[in-house]
C-alpha positions as CSV (number, residue, x, y, z in Angstrom):
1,X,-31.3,56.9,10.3
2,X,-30.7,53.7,11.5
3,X,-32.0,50.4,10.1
4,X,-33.7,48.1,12.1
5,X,-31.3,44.9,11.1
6,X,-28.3,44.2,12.7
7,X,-25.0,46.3,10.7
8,X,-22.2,43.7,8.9
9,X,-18.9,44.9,10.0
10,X,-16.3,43.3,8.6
11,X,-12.3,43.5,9.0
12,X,-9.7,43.3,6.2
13,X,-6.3,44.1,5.9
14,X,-6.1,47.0,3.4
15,X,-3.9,45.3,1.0
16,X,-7.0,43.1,0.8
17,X,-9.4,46.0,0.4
18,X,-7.2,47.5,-2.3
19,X,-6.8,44.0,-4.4
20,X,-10.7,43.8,-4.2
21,X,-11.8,47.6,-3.9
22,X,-14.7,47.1,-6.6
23,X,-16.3,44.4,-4.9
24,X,-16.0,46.1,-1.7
25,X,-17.3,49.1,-2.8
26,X,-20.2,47.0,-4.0
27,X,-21.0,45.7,-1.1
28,X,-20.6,48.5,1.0
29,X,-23.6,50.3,-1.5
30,X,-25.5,47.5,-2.0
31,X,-25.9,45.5,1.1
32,X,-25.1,48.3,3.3
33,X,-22.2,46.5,5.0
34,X,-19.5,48.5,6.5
35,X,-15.5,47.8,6.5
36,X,-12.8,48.6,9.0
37,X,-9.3,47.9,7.3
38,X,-6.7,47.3,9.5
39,X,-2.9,47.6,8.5
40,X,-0.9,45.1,11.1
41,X,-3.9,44.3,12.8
42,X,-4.7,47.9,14.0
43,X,-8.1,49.2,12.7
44,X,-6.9,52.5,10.8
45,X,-10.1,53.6,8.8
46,X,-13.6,52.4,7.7
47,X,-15.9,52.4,4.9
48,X,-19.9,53.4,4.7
49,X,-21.9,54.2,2.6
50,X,-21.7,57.4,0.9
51,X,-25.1,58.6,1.8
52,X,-25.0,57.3,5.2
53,X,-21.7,59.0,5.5
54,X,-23.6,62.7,4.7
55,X,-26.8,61.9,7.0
56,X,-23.6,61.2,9.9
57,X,-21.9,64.5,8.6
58,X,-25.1,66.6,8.6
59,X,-25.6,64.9,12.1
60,X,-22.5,66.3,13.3
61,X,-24.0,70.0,13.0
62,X,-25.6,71.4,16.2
63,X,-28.0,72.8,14.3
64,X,-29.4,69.7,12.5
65,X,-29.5,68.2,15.8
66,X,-31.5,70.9,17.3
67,X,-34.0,70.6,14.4
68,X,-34.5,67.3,15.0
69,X,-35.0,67.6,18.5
70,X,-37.4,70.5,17.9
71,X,-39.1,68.0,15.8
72,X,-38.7,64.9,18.2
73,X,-40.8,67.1,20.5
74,X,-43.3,68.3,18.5
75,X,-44.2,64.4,17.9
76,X,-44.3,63.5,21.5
77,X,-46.4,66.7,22.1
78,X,-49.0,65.7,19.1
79,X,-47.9,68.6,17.2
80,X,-48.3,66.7,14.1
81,X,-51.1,66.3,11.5
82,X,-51.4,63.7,8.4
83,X,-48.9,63.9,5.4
84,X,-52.0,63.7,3.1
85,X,-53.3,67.3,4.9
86,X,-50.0,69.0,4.1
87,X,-49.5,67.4,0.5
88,X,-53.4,68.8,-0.1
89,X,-52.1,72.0,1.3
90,X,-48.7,72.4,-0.7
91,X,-51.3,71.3,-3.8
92,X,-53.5,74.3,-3.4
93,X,-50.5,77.1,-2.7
94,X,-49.0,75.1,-6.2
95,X,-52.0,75.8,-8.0
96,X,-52.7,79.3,-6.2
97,X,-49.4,80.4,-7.9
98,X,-49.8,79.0,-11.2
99,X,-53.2,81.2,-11.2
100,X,-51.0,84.0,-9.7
101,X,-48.1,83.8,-12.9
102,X,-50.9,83.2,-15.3
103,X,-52.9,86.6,-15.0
């Protein structure tokens, strides 16, 4: 997902990036920046977060993109009903198998 501020990019030579990998890497987790490292001025890779980096990954699937397309509609349609109705649900079939393992 995408947050609603404005993403850091930064360049840096990657002999930079290796001299100072642990603060990078830092940065990169903690304030969600994101790095392209250039070797003679030509971008060659970048860094991001490793969970952003799965949630692009899993992106990547057609399948996941279906699902949340699926979904996407299912909103627009008003398909949807109050997190607090399907926690109270989930709660019930939780206790209804307790009872079940119990007897």
């Amino acid at each position: 997902m995408r947050n609603k501020h404005k993403a850091m990019i930064n360049t840096l030579p990657i002999t930079q990036a290796r001299y100072n990998l642990g603060a990078l890497a830092r940065r990169v987790h903690l304030n969600k920046e994101y790095f392209i490292l250039e070797k003679d001025g030509i971008p060659i890779i970048g860094i991001m977060d490793a969970d952003e980096l799965e949630d692009y990954v899993e992106l990547q699937n057609p399948k996941a993109r279906r699902d949340i397309e699926r979904s996407n509609a299912d909103i627009r349609a008003g398909r949807t009903r109050p997190a607090r109705e399907l926690l109270a649900e989930l709660r019930g079939e939780k206790k209804t198998k307790t009872r079940r393992q119990k007897a």
